[in-house]
C-alpha positions as CSV (number, residue, x, y, z in Angstrom):
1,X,127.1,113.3,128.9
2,X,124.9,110.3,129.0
3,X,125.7,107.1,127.6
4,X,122.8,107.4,125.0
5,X,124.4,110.7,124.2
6,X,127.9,109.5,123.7
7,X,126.2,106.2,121.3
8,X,125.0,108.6,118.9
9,X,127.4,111.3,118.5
10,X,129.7,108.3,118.1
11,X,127.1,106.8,115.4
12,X,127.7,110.4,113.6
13,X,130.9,110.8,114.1
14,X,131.8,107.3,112.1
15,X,129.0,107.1,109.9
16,X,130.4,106.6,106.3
17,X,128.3,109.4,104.9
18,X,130.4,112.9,104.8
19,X,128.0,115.1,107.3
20,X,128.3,118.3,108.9
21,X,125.9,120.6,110.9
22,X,124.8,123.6,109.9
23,X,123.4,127.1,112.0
24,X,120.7,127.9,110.0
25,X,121.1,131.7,110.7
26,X,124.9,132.4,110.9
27,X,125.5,129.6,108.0
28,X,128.4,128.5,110.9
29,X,129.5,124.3,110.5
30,X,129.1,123.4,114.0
31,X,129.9,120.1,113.8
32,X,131.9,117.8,111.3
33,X,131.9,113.9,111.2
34,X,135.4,111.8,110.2
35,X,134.4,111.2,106.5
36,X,133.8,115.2,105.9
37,X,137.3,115.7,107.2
38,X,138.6,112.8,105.6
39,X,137.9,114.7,102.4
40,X,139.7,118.6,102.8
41,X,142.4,115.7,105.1
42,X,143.1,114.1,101.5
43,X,143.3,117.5,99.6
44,X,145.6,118.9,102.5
45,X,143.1,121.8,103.1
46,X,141.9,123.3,106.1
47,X,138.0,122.7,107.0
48,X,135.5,124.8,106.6
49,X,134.0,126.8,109.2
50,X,131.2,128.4,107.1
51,X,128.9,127.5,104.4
52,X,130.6,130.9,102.8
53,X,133.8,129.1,102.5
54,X,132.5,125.8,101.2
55,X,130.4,126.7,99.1
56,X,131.8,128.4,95.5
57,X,128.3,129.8,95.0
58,X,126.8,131.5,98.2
59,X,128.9,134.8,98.6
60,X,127.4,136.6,100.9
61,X,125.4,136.1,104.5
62,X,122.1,137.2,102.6
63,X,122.4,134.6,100.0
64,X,122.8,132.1,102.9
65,X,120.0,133.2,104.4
66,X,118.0,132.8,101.7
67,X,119.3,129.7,100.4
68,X,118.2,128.5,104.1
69,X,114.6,129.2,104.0
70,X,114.4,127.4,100.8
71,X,116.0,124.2,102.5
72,X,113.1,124.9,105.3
73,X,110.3,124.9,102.4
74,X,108.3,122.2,101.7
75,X,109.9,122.7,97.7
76,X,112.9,120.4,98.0
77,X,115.9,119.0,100.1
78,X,118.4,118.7,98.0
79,X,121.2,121.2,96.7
80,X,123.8,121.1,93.9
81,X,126.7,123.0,94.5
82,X,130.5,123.3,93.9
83,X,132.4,123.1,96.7
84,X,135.8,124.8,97.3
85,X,139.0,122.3,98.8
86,X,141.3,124.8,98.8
87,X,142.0,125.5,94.6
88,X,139.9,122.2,93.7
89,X,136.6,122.5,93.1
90,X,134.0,119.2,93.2
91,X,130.3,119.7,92.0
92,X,128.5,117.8,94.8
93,X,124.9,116.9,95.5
94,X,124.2,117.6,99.1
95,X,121.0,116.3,101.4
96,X,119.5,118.4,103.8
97,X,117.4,117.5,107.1
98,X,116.2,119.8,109.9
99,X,117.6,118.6,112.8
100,X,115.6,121.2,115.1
101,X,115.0,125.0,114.8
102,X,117.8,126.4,114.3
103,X,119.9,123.5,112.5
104,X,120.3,121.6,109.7
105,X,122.0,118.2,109.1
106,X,123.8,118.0,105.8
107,X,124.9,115.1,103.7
108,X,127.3,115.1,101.4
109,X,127.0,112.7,98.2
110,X,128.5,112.2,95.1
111,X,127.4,114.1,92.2
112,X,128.0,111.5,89.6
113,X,124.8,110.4,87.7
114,X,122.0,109.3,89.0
115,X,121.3,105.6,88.7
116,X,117.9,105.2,87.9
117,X,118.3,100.8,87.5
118,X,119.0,101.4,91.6
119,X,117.3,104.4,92.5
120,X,113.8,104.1,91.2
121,X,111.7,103.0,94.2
122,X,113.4,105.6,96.6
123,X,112.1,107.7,93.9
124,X,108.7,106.2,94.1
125,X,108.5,107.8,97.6
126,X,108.4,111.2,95.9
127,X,105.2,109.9,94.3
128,X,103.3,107.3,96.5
129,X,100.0,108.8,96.3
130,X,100.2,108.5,92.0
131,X,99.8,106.1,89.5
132,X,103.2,105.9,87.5
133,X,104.4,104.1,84.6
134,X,107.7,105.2,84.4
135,X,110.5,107.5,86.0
136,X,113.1,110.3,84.5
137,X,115.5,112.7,86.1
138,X,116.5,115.6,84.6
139,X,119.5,117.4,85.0
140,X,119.2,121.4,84.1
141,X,122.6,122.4,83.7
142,X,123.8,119.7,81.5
143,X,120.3,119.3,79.9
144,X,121.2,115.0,80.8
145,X,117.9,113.2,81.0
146,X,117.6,110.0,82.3
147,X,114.9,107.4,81.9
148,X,114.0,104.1,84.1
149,X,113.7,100.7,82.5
150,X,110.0,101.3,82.8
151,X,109.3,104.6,80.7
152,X,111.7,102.6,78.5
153,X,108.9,99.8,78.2
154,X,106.2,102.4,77.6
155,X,107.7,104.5,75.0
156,X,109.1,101.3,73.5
157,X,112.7,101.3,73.8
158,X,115.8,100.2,75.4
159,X,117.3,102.2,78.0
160,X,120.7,102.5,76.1
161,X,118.7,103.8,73.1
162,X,116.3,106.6,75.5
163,X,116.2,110.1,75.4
164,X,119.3,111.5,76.7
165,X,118.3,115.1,76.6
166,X,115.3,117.6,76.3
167,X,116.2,118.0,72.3
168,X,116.0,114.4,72.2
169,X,112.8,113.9,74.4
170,X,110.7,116.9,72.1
171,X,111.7,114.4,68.9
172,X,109.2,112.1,70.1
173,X,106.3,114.5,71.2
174,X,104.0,115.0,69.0
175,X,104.5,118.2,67.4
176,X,100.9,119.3,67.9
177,X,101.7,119.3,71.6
178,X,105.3,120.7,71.6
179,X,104.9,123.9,71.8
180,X,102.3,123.8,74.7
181,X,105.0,121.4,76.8
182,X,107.5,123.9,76.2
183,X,105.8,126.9,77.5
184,X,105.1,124.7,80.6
185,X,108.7,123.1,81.3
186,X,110.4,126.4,80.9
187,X,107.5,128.5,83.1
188,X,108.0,125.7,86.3
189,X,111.9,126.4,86.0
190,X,111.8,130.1,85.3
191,X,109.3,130.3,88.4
192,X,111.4,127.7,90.3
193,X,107.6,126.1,91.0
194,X,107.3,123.0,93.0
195,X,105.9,120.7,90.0
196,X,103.9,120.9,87.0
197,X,101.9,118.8,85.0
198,X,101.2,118.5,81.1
199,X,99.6,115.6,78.5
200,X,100.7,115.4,75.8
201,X,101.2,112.8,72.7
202,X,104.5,110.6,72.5
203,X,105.8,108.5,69.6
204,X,106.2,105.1,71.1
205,X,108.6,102.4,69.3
206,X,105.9,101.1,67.0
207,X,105.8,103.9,65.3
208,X,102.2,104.8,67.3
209,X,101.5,107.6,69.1
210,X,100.3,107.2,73.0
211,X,98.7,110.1,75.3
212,X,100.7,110.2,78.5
213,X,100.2,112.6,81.3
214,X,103.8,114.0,83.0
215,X,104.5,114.9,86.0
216,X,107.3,116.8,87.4
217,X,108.8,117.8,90.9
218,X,111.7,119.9,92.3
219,X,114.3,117.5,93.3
220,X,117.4,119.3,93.8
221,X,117.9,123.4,93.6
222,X,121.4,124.9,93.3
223,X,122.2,127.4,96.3
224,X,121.1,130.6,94.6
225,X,117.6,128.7,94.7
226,X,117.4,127.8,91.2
227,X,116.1,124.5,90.0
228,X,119.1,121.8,89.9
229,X,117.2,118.6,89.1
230,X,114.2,117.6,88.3
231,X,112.3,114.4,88.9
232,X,109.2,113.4,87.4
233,X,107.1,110.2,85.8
234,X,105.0,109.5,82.5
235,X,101.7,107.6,83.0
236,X,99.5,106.0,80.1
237,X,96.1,107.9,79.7
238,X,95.3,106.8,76.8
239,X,92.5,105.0,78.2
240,X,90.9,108.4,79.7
241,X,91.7,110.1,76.1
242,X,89.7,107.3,74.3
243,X,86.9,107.6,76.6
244,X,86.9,111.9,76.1
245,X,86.8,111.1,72.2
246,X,84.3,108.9,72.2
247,X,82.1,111.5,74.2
248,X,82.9,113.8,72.2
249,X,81.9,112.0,68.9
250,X,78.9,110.5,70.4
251,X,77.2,113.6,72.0
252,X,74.1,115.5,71.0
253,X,74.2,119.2,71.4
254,X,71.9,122.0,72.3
255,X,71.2,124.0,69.2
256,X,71.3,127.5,70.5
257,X,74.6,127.3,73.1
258,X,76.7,124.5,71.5
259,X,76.2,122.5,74.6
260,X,75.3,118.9,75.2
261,X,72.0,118.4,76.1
262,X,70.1,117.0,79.2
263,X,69.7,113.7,77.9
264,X,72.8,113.4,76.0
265,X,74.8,114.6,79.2
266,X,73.4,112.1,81.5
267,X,74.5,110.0,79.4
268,X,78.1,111.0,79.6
269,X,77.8,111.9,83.3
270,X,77.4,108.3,84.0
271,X,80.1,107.1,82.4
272,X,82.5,109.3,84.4
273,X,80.7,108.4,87.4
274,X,81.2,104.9,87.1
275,X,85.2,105.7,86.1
276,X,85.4,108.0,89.7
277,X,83.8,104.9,91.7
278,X,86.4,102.5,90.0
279,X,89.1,104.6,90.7
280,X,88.2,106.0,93.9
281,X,88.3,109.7,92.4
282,X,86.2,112.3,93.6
283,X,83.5,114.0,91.2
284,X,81.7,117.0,91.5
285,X,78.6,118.1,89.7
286,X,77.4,121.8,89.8
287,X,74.0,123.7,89.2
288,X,74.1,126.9,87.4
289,X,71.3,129.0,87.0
290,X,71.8,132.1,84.4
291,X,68.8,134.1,86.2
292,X,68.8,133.9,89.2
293,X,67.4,136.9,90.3
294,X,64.7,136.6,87.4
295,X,65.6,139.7,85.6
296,X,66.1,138.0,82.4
297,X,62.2,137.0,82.4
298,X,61.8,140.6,81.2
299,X,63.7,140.1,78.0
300,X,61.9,138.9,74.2
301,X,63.2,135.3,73.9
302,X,66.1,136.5,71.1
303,X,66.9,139.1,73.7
304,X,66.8,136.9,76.7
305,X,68.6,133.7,74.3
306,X,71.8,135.9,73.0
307,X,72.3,136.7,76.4
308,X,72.4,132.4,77.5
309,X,74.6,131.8,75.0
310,X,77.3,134.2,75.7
311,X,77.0,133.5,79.1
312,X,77.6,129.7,77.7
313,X,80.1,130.4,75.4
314,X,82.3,132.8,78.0
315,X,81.8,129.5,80.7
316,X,82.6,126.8,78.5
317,X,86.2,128.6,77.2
318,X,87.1,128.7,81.1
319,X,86.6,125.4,81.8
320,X,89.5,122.3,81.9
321,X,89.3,120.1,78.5
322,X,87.7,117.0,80.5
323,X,85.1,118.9,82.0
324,X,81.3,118.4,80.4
325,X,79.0,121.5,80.5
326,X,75.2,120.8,79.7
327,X,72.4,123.0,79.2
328,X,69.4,121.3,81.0
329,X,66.6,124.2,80.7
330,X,66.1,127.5,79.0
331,X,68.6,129.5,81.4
332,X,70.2,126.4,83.6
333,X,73.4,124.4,82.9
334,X,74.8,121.7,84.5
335,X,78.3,121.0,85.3
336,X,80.6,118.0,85.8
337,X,83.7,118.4,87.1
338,X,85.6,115.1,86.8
339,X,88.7,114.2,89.6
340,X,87.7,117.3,91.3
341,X,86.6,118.0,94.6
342,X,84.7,120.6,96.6
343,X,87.1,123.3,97.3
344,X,89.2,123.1,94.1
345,X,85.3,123.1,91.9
346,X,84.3,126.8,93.9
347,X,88.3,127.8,93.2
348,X,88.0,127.6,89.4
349,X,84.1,128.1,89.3
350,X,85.1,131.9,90.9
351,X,87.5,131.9,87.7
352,X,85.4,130.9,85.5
353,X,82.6,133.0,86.4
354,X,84.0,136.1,86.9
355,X,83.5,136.9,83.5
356,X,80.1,135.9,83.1
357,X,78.8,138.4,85.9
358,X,80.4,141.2,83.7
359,X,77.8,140.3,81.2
360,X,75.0,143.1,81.2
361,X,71.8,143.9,79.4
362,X,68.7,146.6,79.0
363,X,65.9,145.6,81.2
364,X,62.6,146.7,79.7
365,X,62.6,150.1,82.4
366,X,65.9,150.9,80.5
367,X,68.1,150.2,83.5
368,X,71.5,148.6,82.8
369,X,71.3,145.4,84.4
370,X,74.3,142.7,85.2
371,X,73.7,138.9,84.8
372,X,72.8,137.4,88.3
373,X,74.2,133.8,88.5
374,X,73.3,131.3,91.4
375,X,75.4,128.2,91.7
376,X,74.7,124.8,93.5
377,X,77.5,122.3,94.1
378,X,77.2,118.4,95.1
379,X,80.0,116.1,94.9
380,X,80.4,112.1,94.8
381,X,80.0,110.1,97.3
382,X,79.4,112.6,100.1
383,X,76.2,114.2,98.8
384,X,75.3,111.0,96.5
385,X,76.5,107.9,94.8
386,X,74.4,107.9,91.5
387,X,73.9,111.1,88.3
388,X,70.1,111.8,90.0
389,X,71.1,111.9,93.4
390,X,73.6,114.2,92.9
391,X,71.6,116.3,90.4
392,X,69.1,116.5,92.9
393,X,71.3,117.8,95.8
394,X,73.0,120.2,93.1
395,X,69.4,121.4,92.3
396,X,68.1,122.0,95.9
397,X,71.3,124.1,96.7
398,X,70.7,126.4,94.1
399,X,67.2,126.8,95.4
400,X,68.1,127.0,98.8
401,X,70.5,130.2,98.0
402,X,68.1,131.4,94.8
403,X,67.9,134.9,96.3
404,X,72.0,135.1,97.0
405,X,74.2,136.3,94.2
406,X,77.3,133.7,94.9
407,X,79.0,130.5,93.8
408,X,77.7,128.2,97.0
409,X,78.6,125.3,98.2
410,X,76.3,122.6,99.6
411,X,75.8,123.0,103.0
């Protein structure tokens, strides 16, 4: 054994941490370090030699096995269990890290409370890439919720007065928007989905009411692969929700379709351009033309319009609440798809879409006829930096692919 060999499985051998390695197939501990058998030592029980005898939960091979390719998803790291020393049993929180293909290397952790005061910037790793105001871990199976001095500063309270549980939490939403983060809590833990997300109103300490959006993430899962913990954060949108109502109240709409109005909607669009540029969001406008293959020419105009504004109607009740929809000619609308990119605008414009081409109509031959829809998409900065430019290079990929019954993207 080399010497470099000997320093480290020295280095594991006496590191404080209780650790063990697992065989992600057989489930088999392969290797213990002191402070794991300093723990069965104290309880005068023999070690383990399988995760089946540790753990009070996993009862069979297959259960391992499956509990295993969780731990090797990209979904979470941690695990809640009970573990057995010999007729004790100690709910523990254990980490685990793939050491190479076929093993795992487990830590072994308290599973006292999680101290938010000391814990929240490891917990900010979980969420580098977001804006947060303010922390919270929630524990399932005690339904114990705990909040970080800084959500306490943005709902307005102290940290010994917080929320200490769901029932609590829902006394301060706004009961407008209960019901709708219900349905989406208990979906993410009946799926056992990585995150979800939900805005919603929250009574602050004032008495006031501020529109937050929350996040949440797997952060622990129990070994029969349900969620354990859950970790998330609350940021302040009320900013973005200010800006969307005073769209709202401000914009002129198209008389026939309900829509906002060429004018009206550049209006808008540059307002959320200028918000993408200062906060380096991407935004992406799209072209839609209703007849594309000019069939609908062949209509009367009340013929030809009840036809644009179903095909309005059936477009705007599939897009996201932020989204602004314009028509910009008899049968073309325009579409801005704020903090969206490329790939996820095609991915809900298929959605959304969908239902429109199941539209049909009498040409004037009598032939049944379905609605042909061309699409052209242009996105910020890559295919321009101001409203025209983009409209422009929105417009000229529609007419590039006029003939082509598709949702396109710009080439």
């Amino acid at each position: 054994m080399s010497a470099n060999n000997r320093f480290f499985q020295n280095a594991f051998k006496l590191m404080p941490t209780s650790a063990f390695i697992l065989h992600k197939i057989s489930g088999d501990i392969l290797e213990h370090n002191q402070a794991f058998e300093d723990v069965f030592n104290k309880q005068e029980h023999d070690l383990p030699t399988n995760w089946l005898s540790l753990s009070q939960n996993t009862q069979t091979k297959a259960q391992w096995q499956s509990f295993s390719q969780t731990m090797q998803s990209d979904k979470a790291a941690r695990c809640c269990d009970t573990l057995l020393l010999g007729e004790k049993e100690i709910k523990s929180e254990l980490h685990f890290q793939e050491l190479d293909e076929e093993h795992f290397l487990v830590c072994l952790y308290s599973a006292e409370h999680l101290d938010l005061a000391s814990a929240e910037n490891s917990l900010l790793k979980l969420a580098l890439s977001e804006s947060s105001s303010g922390l919270w871990v929630w524990d399932i199976e005690t339904d114990a919720v705990e909040c970080s001095e800084s959500l306490c500063d943005l709902i307005g309270c102290s940290v010994q007065s917080s929320p200490k549980s769901t029932a609590t939490w829902h006394c301060l939403v706004h009961p407008e928007d209960l019901a709708n983060l219900k349905q989406i809590v208990e979906q993410h833990i009946a799926d056992a989905s990585k995150n979800y997300e939900a805005s919603y109103r929250i009574l602050q300490g004032n008495g006031n009411y501020l529109w937050v959006k929350e996040r949440g993430l797997i952060y622990a899962v129990n070994s029969d692969n349900s969620i354990a913990k859950t970790v998330g954060f609350i940021e302040d949108i009320s900013s973005q929700k200010k800006l969307e109502k005073h769209l709202r109240r401000q914009a002129t709409f198209d008389d026939l379709t309900g829509l906002l109005t060429h004018s009206a909607a550049t209006t808008h669009f540059k307002k959320q351009l200028g918000l993408a540029k200062r906060q380096y969001t991407p935004l992406t406008m799209v072209k839609i033309n209703l007849n594309a293959d000019g069939a609908l020419s062949q209509l009367i105009y009340e013929e030809k319009n009840q036809i644009i504004k179903m095909a309005a109607k059936d477009l705007y009740r599939n897009i996201r609440e932020g989204d602004i929809l314009a028509r910009v000619a008899s049968d073309k609308l325009l579409l801005l798809l704020p903090n969206t990119n490329v790939k996820d605008a095609k991915q809900m414009l298929d959605e959304a879409i969908n239902s429109v081409h199941s539209l049909n109509f009498t040409k004037k031959d009598g032939d049944s006829h379905a609605l042909s829809i061309c699409a052209g998409v242009a996105t910020f900065p890559e295919d321009g930096e101001t409203i025209e430019e983009l409209a422009e290079s929105a417009n000229n990929a529609v007419e590039a692919y006029a003939n082509d019954d598709t949702i396109l993207e710009l080439k």
